[in-house]
mmCIF file as Biopython writes it, N, C-alpha, C and O atoms, coordinates in Angstrom:
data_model
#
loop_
_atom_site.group_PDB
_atom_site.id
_atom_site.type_symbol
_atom_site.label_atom_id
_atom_site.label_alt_id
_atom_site.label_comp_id
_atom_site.label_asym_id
_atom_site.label_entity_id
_atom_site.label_seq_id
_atom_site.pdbx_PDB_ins_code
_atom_site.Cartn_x
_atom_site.Cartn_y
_atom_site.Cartn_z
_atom_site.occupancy
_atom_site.B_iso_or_equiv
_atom_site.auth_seq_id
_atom_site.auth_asym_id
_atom_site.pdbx_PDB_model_num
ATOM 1   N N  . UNK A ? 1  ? 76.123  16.270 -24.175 1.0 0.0 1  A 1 
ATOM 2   C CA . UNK A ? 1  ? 77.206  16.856 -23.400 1.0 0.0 1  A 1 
ATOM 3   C C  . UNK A ? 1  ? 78.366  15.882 -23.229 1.0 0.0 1  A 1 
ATOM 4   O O  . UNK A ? 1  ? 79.502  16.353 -23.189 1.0 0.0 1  A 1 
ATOM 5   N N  . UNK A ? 2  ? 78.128  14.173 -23.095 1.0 0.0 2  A 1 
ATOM 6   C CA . UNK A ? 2  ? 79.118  13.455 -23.518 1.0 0.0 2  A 1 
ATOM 7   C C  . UNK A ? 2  ? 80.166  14.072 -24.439 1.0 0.0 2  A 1 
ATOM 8   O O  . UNK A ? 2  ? 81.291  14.336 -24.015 1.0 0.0 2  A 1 
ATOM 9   N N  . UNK A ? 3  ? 79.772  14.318 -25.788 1.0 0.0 3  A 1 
ATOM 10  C CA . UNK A ? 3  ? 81.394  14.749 -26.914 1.0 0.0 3  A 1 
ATOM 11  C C  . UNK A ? 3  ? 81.558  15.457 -26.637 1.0 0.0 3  A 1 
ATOM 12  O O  . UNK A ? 3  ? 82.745  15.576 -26.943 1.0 0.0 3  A 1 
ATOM 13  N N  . UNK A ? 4  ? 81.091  16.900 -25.829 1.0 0.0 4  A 1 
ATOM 14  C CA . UNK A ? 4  ? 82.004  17.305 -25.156 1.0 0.0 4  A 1 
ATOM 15  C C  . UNK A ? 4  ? 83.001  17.137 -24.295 1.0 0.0 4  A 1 
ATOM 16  O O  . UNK A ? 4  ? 84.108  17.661 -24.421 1.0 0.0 4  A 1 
ATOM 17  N N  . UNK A ? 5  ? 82.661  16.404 -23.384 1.0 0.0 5  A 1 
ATOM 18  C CA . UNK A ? 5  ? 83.220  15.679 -22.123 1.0 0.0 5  A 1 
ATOM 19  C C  . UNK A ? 5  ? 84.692  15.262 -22.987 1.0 0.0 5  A 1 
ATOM 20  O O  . UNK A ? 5  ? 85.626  16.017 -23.255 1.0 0.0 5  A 1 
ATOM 21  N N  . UNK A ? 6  ? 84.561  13.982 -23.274 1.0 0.0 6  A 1 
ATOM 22  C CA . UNK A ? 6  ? 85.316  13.460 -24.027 1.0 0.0 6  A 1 
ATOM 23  C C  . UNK A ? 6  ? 86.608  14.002 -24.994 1.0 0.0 6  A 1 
ATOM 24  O O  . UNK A ? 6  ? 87.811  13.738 -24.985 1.0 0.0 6  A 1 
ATOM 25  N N  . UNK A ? 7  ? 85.642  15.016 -25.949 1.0 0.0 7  A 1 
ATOM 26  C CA . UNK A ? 7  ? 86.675  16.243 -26.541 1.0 0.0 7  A 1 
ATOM 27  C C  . UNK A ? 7  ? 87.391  16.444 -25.767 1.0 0.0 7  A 1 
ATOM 28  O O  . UNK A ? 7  ? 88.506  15.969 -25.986 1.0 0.0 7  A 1 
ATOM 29  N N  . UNK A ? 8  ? 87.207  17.262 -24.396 1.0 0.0 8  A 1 
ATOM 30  C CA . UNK A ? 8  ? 87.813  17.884 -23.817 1.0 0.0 8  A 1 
ATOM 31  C C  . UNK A ? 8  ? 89.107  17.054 -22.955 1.0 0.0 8  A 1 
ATOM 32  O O  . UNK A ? 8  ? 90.180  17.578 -22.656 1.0 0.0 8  A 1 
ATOM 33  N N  . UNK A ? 9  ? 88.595  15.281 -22.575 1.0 0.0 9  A 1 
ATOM 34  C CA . UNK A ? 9  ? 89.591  14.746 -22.299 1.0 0.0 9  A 1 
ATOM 35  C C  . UNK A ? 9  ? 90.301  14.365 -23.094 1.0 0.0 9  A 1 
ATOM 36  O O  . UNK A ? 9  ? 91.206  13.732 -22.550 1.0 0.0 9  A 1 
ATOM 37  N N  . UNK A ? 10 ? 90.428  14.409 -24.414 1.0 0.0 10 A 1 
ATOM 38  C CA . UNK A ? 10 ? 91.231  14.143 -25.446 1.0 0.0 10 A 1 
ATOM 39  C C  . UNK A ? 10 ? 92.224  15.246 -25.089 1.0 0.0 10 A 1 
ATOM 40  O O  . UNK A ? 10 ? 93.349  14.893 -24.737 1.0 0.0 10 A 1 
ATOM 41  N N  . UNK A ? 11 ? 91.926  16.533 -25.142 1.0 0.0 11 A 1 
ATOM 42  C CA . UNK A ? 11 ? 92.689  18.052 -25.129 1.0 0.0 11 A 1 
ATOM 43  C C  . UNK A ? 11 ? 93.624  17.805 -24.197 1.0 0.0 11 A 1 
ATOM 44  O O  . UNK A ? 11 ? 94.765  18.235 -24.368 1.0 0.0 11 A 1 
ATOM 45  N N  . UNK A ? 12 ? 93.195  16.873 -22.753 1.0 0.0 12 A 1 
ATOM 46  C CA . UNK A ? 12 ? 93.897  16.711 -22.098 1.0 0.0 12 A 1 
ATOM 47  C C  . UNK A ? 12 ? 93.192  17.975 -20.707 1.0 0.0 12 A 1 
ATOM 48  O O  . UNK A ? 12 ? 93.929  18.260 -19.763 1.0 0.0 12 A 1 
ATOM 49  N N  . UNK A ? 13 ? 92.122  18.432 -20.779 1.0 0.0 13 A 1 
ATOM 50  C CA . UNK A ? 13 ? 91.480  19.575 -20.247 1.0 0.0 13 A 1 
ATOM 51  C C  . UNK A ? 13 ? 89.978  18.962 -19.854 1.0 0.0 13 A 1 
ATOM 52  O O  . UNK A ? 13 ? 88.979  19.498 -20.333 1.0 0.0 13 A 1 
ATOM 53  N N  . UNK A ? 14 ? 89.871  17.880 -19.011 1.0 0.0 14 A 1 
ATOM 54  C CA . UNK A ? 14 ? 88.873  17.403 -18.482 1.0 0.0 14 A 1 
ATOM 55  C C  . UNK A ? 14 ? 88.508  18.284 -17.371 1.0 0.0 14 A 1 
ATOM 56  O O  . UNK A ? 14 ? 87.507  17.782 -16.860 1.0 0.0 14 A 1 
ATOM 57  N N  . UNK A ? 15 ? 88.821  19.312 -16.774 1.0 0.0 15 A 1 
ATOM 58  C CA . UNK A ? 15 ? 88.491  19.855 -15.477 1.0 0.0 15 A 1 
ATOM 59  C C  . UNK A ? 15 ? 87.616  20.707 -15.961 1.0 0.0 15 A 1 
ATOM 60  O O  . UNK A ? 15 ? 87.337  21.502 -15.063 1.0 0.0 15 A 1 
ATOM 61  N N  . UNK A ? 16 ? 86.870  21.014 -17.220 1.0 0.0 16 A 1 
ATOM 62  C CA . UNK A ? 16 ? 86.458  22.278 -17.569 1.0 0.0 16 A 1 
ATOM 63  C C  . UNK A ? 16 ? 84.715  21.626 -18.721 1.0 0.0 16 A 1 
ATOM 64  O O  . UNK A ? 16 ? 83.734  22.085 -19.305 1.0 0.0 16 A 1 
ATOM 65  N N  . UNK A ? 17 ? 85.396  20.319 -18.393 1.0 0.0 17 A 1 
ATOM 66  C CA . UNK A ? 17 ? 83.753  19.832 -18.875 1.0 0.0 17 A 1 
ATOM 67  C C  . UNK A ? 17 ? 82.518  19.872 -17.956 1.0 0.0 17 A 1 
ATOM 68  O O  . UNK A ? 17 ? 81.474  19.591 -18.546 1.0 0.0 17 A 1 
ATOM 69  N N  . UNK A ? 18 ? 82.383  20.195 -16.471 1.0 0.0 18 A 1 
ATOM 70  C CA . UNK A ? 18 ? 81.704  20.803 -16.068 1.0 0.0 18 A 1 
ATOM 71  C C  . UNK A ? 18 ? 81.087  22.227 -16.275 1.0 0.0 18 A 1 
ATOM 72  O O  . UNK A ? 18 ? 79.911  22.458 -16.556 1.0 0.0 18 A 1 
ATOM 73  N N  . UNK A ? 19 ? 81.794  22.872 -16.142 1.0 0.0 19 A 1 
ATOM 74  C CA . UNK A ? 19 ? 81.892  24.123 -16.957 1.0 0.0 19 A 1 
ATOM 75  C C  . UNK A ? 19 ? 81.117  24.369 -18.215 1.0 0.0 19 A 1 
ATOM 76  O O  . UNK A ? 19 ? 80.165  25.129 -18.391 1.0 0.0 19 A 1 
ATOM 77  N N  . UNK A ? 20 ? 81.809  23.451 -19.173 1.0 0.0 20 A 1 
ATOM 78  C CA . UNK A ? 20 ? 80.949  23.611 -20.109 1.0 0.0 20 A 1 
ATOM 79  C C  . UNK A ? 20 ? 79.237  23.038 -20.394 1.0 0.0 20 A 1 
ATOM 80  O O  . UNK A ? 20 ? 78.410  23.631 -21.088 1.0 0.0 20 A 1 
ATOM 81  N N  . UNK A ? 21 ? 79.054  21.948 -19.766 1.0 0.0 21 A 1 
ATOM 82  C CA . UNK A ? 21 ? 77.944  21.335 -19.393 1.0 0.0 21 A 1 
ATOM 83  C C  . UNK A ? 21 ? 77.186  22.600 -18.497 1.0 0.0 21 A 1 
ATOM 84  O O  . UNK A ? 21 ? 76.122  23.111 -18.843 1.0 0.0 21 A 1 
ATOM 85  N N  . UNK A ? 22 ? 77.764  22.889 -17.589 1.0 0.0 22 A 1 
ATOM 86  C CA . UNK A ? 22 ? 76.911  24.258 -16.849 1.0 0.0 22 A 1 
ATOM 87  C C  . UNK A ? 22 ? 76.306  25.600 -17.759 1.0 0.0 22 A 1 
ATOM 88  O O  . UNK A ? 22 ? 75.557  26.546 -17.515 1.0 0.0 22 A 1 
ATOM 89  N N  . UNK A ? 23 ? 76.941  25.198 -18.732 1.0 0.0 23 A 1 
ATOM 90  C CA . UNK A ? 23 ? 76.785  26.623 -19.833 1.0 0.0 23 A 1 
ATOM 91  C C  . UNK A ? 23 ? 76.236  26.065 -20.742 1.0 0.0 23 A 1 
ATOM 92  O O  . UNK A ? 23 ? 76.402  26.748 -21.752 1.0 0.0 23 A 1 
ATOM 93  N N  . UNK A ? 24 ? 75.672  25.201 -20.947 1.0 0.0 24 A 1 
ATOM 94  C CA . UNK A ? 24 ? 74.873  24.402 -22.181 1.0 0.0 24 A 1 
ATOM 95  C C  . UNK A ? 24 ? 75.877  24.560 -23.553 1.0 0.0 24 A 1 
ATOM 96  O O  . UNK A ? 24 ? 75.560  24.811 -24.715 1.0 0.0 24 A 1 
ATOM 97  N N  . UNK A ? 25 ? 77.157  24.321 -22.972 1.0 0.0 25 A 1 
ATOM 98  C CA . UNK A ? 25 ? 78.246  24.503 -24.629 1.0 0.0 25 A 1 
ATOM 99  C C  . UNK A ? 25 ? 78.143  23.099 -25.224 1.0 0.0 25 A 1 
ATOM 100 O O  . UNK A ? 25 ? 78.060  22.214 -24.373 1.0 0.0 25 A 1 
ATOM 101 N N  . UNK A ? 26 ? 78.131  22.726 -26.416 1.0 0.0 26 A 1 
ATOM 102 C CA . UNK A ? 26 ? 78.142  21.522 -26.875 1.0 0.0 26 A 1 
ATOM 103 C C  . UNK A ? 26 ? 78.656  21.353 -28.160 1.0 0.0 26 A 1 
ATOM 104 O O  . UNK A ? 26 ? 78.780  22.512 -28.555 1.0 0.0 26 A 1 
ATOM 105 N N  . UNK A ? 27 ? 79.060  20.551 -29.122 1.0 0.0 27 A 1 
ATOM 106 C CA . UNK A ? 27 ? 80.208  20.431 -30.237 1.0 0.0 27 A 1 
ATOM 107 C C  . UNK A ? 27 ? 78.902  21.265 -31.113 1.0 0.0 27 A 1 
ATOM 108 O O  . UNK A ? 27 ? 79.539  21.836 -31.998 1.0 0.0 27 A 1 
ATOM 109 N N  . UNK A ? 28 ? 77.811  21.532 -31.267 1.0 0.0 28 A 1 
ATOM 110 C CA . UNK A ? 28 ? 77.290  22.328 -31.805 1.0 0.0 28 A 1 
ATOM 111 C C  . UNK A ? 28 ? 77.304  23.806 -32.255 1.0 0.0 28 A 1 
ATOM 112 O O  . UNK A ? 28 ? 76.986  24.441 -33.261 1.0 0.0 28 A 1 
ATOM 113 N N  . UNK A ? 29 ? 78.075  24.171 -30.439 1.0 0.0 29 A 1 
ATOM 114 C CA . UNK A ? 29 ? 77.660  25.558 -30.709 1.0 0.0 29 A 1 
ATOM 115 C C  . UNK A ? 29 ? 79.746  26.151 -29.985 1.0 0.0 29 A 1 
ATOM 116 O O  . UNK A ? 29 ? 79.913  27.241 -29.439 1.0 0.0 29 A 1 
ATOM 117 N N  . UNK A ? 30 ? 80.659  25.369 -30.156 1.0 0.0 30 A 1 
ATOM 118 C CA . UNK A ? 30 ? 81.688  24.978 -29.926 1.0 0.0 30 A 1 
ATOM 119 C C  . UNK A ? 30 ? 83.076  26.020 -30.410 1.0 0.0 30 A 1 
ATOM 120 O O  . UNK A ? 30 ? 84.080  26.626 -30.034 1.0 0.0 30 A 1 
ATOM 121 N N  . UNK A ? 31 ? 82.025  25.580 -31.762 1.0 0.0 31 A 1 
ATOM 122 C CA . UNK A ? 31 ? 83.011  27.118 -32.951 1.0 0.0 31 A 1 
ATOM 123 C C  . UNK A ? 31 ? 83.093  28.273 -33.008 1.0 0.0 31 A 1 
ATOM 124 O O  . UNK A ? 31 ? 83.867  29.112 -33.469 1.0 0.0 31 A 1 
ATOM 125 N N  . UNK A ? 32 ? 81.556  28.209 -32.104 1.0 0.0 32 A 1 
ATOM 126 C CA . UNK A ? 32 ? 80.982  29.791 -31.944 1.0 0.0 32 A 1 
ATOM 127 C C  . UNK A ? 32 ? 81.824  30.837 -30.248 1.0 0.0 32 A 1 
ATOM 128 O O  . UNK A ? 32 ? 81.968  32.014 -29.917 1.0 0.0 32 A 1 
ATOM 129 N N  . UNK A ? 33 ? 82.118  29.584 -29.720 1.0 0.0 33 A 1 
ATOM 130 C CA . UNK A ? 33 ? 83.373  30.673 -29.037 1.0 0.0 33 A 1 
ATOM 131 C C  . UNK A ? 33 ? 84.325  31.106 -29.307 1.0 0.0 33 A 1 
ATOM 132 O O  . UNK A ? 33 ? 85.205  30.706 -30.070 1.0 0.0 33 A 1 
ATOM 133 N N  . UNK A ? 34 ? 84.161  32.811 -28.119 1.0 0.0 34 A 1 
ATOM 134 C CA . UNK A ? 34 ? 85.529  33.161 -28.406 1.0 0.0 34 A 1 
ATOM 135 C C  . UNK A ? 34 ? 86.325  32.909 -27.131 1.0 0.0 34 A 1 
ATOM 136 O O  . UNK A ? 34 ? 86.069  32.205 -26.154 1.0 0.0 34 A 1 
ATOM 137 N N  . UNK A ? 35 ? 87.574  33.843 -27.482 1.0 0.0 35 A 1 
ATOM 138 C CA . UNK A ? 35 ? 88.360  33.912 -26.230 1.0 0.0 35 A 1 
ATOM 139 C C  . UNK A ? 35 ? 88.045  34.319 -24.992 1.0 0.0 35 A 1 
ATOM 140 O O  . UNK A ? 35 ? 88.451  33.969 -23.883 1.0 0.0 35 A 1 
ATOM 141 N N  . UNK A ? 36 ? 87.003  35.369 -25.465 1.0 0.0 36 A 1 
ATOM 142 C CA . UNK A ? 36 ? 86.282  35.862 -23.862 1.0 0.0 36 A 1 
ATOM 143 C C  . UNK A ? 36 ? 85.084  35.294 -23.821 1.0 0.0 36 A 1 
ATOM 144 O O  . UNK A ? 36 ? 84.495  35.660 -22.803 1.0 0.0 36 A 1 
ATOM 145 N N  . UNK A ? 37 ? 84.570  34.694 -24.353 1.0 0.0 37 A 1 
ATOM 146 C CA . UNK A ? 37 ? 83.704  33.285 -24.111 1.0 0.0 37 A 1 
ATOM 147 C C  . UNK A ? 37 ? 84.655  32.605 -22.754 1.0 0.0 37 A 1 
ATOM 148 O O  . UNK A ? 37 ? 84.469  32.912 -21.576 1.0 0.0 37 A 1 
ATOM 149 N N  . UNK A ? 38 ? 85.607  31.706 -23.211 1.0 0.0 38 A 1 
ATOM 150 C CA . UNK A ? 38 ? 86.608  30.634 -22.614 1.0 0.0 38 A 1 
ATOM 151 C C  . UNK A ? 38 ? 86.974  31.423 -21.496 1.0 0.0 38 A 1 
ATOM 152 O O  . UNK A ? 38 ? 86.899  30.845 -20.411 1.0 0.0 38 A 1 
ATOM 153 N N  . UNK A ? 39 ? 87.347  32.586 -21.494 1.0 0.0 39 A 1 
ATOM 154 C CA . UNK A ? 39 ? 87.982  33.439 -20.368 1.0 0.0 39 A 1 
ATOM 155 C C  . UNK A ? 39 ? 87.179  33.599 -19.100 1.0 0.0 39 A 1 
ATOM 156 O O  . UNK A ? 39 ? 87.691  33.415 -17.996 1.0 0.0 39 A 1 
ATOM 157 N N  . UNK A ? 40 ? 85.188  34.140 -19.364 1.0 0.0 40 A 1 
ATOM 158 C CA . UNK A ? 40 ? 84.074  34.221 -18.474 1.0 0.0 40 A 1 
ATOM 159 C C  . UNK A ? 40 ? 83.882  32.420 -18.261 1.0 0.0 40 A 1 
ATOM 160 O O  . UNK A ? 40 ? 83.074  31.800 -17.570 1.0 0.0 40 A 1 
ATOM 161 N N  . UNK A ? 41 ? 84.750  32.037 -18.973 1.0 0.0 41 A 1 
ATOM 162 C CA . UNK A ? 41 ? 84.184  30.331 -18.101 1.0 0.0 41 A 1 
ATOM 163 C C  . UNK A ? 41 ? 85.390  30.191 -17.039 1.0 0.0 41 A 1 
ATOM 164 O O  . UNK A ? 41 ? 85.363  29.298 -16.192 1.0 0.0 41 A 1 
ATOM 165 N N  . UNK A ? 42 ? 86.105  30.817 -17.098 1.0 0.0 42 A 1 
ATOM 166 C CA . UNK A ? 42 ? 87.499  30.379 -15.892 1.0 0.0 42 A 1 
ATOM 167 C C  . UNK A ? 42 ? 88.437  30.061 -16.528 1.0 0.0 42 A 1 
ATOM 168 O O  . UNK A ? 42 ? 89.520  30.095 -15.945 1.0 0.0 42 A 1 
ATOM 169 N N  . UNK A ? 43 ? 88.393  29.530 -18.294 1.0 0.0 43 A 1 
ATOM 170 C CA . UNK A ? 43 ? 89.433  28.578 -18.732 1.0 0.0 43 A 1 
ATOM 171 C C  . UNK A ? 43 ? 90.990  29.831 -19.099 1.0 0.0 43 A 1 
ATOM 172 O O  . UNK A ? 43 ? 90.961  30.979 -19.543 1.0 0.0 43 A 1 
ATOM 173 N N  . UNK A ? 44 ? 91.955  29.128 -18.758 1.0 0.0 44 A 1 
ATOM 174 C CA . UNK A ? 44 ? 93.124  29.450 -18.432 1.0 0.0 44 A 1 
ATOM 175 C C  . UNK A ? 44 ? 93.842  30.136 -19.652 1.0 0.0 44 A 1 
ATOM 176 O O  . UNK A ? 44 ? 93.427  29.974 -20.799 1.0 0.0 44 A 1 
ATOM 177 N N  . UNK A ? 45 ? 94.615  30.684 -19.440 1.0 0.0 45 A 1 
ATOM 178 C CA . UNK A ? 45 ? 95.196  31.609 -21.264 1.0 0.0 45 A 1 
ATOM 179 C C  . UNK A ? 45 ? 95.481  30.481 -22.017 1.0 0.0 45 A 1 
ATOM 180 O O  . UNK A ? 45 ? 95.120  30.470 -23.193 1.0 0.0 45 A 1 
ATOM 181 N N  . UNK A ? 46 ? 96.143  29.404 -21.482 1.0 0.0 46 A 1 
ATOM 182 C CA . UNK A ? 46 ? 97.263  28.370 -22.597 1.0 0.0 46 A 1 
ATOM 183 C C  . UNK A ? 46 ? 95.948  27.579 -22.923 1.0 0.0 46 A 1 
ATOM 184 O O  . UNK A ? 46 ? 95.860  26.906 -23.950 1.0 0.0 46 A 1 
ATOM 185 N N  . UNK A ? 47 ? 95.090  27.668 -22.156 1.0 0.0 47 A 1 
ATOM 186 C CA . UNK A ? 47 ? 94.078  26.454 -22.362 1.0 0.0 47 A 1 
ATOM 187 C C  . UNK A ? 47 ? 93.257  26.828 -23.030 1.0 0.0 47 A 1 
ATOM 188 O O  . UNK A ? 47 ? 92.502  26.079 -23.651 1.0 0.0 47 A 1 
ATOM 189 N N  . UNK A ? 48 ? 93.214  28.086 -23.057 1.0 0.0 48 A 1 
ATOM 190 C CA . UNK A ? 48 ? 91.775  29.248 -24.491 1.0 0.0 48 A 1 
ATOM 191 C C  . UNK A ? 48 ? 92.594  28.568 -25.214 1.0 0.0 48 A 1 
ATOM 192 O O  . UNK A ? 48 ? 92.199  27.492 -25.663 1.0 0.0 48 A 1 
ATOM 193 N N  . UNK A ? 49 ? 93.963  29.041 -25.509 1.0 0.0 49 A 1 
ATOM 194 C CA . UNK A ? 49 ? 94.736  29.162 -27.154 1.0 0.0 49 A 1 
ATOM 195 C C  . UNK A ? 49 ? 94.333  27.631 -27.487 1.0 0.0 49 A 1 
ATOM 196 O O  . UNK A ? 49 ? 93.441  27.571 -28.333 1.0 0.0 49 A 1 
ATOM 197 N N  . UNK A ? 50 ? 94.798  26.355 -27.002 1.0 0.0 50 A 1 
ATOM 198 C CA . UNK A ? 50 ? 94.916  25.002 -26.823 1.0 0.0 50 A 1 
ATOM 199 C C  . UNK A ? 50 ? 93.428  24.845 -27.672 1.0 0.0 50 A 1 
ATOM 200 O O  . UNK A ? 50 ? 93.461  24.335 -28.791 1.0 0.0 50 A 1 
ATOM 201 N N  . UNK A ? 51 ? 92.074  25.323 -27.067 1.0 0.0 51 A 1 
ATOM 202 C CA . UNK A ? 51 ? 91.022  24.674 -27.180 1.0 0.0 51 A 1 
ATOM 203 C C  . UNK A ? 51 ? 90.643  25.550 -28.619 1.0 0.0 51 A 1 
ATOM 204 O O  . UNK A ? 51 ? 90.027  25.032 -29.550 1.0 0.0 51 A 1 
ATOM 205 N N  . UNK A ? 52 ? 91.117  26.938 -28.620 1.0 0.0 52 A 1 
ATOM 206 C CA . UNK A ? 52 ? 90.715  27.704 -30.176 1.0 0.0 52 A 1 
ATOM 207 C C  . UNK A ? 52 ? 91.543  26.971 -31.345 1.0 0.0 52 A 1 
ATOM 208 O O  . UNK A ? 52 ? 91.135  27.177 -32.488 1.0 0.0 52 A 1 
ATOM 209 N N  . UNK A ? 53 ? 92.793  26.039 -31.157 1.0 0.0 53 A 1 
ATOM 210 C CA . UNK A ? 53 ? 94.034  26.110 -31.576 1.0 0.0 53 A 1 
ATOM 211 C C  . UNK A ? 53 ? 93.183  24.769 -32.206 1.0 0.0 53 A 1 
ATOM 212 O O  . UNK A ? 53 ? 93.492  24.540 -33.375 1.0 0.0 53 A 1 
ATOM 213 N N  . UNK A ? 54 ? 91.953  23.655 -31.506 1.0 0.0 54 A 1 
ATOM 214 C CA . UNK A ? 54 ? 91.793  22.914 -31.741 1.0 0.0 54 A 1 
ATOM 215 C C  . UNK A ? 54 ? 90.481  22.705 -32.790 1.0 0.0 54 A 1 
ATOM 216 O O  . UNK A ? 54 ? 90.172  21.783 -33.544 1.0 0.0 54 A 1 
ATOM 217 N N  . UNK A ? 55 ? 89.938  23.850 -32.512 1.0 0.0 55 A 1 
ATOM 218 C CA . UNK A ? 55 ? 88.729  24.196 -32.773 1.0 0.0 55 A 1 
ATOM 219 C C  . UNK A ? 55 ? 88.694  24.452 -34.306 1.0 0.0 55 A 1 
ATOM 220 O O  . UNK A ? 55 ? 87.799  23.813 -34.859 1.0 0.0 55 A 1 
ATOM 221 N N  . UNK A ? 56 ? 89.165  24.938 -34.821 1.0 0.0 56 A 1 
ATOM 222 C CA . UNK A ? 56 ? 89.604  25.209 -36.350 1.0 0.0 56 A 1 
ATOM 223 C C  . UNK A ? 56 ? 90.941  25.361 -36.882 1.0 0.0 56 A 1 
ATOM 224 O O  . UNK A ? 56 ? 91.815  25.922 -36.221 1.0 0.0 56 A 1 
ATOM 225 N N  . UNK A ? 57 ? 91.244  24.689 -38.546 1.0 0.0 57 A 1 
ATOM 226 C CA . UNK A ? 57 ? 92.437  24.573 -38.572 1.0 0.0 57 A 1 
ATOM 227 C C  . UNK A ? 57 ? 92.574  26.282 -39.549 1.0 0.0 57 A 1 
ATOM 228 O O  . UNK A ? 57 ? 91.610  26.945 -39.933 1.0 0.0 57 A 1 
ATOM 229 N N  . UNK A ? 58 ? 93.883  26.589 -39.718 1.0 0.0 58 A 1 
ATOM 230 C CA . UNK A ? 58 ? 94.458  27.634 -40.542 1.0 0.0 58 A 1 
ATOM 231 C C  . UNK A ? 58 ? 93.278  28.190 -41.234 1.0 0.0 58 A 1 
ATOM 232 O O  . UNK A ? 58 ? 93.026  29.364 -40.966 1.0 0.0 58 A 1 
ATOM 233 N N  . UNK A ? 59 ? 92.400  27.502 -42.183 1.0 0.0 59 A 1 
ATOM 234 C CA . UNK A ? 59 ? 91.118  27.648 -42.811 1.0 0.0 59 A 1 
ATOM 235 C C  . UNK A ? 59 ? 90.007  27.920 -42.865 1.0 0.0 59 A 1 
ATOM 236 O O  . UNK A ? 59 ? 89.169  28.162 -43.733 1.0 0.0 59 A 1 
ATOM 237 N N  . UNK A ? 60 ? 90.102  27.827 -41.323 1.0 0.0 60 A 1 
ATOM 238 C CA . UNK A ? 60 ? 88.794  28.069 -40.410 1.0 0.0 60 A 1 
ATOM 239 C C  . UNK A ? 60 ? 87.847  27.384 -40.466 1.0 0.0 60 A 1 
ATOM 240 O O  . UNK A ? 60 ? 86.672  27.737 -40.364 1.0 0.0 60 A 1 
ATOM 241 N N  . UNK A ? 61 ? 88.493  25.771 -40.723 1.0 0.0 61 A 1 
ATOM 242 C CA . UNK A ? 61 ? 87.801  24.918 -41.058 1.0 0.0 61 A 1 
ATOM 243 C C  . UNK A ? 61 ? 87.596  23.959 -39.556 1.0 0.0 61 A 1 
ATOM 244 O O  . UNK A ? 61 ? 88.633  23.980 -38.893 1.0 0.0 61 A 1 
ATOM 245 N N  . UNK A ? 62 ? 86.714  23.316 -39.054 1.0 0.0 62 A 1 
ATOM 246 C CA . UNK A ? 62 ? 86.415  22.824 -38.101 1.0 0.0 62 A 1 
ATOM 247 C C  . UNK A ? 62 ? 87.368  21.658 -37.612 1.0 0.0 62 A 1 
ATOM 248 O O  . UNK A ? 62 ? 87.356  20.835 -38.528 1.0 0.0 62 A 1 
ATOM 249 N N  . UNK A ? 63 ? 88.233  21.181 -36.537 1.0 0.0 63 A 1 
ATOM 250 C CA . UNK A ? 63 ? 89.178  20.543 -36.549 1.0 0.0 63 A 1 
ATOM 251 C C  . UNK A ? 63 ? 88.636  19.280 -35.660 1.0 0.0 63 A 1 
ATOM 252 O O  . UNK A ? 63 ? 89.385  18.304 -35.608 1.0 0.0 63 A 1 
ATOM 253 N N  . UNK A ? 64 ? 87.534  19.230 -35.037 1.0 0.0 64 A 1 
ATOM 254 C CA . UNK A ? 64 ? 86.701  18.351 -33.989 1.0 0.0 64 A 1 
ATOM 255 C C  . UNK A ? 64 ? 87.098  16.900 -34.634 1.0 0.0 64 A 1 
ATOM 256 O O  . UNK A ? 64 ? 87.436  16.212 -33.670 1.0 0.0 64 A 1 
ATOM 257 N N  . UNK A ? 65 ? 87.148  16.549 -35.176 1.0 0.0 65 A 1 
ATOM 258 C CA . UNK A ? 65 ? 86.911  14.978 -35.502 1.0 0.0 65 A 1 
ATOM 259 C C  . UNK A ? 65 ? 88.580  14.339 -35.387 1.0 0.0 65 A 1 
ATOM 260 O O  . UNK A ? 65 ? 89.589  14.867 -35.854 1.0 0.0 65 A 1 
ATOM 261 N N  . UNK A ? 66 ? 88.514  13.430 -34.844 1.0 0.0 66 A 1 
ATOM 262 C CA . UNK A ? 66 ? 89.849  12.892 -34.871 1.0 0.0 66 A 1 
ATOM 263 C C  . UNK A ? 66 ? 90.478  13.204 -33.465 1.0 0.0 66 A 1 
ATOM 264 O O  . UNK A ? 66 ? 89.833  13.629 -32.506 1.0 0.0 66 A 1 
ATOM 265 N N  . UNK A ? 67 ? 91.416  13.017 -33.470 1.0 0.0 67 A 1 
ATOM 266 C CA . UNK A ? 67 ? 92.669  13.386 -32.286 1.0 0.0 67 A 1 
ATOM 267 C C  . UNK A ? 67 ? 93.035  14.491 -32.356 1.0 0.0 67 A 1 
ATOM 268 O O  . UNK A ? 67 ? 93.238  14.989 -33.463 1.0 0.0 67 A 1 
ATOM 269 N N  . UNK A ? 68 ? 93.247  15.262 -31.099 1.0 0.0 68 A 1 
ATOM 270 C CA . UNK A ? 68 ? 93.918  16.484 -31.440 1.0 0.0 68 A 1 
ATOM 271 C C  . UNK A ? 68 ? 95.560  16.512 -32.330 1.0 0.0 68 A 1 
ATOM 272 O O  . UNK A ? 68 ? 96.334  15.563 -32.457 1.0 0.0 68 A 1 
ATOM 273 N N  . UNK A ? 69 ? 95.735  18.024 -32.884 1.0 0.0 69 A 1 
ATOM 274 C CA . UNK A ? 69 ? 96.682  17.800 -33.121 1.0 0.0 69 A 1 
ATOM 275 C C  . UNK A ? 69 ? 98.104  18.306 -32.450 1.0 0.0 69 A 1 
ATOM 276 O O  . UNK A ? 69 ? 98.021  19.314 -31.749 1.0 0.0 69 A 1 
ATOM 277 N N  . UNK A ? 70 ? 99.340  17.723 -32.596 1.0 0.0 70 A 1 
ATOM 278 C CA . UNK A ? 70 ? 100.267 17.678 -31.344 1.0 0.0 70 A 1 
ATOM 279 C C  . UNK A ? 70 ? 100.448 19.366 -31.195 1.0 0.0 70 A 1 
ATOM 280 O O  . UNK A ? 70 ? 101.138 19.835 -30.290 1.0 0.0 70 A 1 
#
């Protein structure tokens, strides 16, 4: 639950790694949300788009590793 944590303070969206730790979400199963996933957790409209936006690129290829992008 750490890379999550972390992920999420990278995003700049540390208030919601509880959250996800409460829901057993982890960079495992990460990709597999959706928007109304993010939405039944509390997380905010700009902050779904932000965290889907991060989650895979154009390709639908997994975007996790590295820094987000701007």
């Amino acid at each position: 639950m750490q890379q999550i944590a972390g992920w999420l303070e990278k995003l700049g969206l540390s208030e919601y790694a509880q959250r996800f730790a409460e829901n057993a979400i982890d960079l495992s199963v990460i990709r597999d949300l959706t928007e109304q996933d993010l939405k039944d957790l509390g997380v905010l409209l700009g902050h779904r788009r932000k965290i889907l936006r991060y989650v895979g690129d154009d390709a639908g290829e997994p975007a996790l590793v590295g820094s987000p992008r701007p």
